[in-house]
C-alpha positions as CSV (number, residue, x, y, z in Angstrom):
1,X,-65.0,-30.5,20.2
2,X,-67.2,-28.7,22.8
3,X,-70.5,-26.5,22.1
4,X,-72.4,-24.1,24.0
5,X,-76.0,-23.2,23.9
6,X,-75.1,-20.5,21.8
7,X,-74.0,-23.4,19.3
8,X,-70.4,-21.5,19.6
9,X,-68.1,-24.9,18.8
10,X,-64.5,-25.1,20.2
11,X,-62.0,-27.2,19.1
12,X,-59.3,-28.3,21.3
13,X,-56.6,-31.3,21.9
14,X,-56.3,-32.8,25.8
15,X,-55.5,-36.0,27.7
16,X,-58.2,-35.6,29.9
17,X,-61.4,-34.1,28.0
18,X,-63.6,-34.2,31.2
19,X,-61.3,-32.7,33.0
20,X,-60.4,-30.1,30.4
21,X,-64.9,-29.3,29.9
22,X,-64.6,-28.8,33.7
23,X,-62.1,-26.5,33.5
24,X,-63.8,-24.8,30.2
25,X,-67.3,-24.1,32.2
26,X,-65.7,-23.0,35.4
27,X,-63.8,-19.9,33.1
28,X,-59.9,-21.5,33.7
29,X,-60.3,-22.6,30.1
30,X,-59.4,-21.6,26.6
31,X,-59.6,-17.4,26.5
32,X,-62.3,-17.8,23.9
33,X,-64.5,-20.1,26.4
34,X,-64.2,-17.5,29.3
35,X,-67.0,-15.6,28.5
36,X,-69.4,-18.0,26.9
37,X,-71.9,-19.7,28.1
38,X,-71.3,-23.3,29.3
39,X,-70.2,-26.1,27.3
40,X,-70.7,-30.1,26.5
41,X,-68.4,-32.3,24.8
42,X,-69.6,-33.1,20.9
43,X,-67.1,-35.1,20.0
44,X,-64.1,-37.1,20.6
45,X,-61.4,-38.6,19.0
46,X,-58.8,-40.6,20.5
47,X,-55.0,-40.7,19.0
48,X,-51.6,-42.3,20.1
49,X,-49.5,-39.5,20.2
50,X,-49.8,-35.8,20.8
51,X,-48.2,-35.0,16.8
52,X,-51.3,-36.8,15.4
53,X,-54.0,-35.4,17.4
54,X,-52.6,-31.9,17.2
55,X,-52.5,-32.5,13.0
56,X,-56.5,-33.5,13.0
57,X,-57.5,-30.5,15.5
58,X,-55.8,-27.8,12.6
59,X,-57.5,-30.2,10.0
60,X,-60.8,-29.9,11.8
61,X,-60.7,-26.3,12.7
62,X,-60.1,-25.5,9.0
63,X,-63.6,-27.0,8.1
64,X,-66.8,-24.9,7.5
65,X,-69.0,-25.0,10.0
66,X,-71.3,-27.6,7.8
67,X,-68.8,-30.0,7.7
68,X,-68.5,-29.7,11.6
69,X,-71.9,-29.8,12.0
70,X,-72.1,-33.4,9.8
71,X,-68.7,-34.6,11.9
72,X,-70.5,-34.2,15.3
73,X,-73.8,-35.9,14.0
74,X,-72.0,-38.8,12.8
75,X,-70.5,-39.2,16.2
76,X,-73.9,-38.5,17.8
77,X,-75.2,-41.6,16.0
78,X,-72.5,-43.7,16.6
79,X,-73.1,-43.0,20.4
80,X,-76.9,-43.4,20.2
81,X,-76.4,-47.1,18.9
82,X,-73.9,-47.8,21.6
């Protein structure tokens, strides 16, 4: 899941997410990142196959934004005790 400074949140599935945010930012992304501001990565999952991860991105994109929002903290705490 990516973010802007707009707090606009995309949610997309890739094998290479650093790659993919590079490609976001520089507008050869995603037709709804084009003409937003730039982006950062949120948060991150990791699956084994392509099927799985593609199941939890429709799962995650049919949240409200609040439940997002407490998704992406979570994983911001789990990185700031790293």
């Amino acid at each position: 899941m990516i973010k802007n400074s707009y707090n606009n949140l995309y949610v997309g599935v890739t094998d290479e997410p650093r790659r993919r945010l590079r490609e976001h930012n520089s507008k050869r992304g995603a037709g709804f990142t084009k003409f937003k501001d730039r982006f950062e990565i949120v948060f991150l999952e990791q699956y084994e196959t392509l099927k799985v991860a593609r199941q939890r991105e429709i799962q995650i994109k049919k949240w409200r934004r609040e439940k997002k929002d407490m998704l992406i903290g979570r994983y911001k705490q789990k990185l700031d005790t790293k």
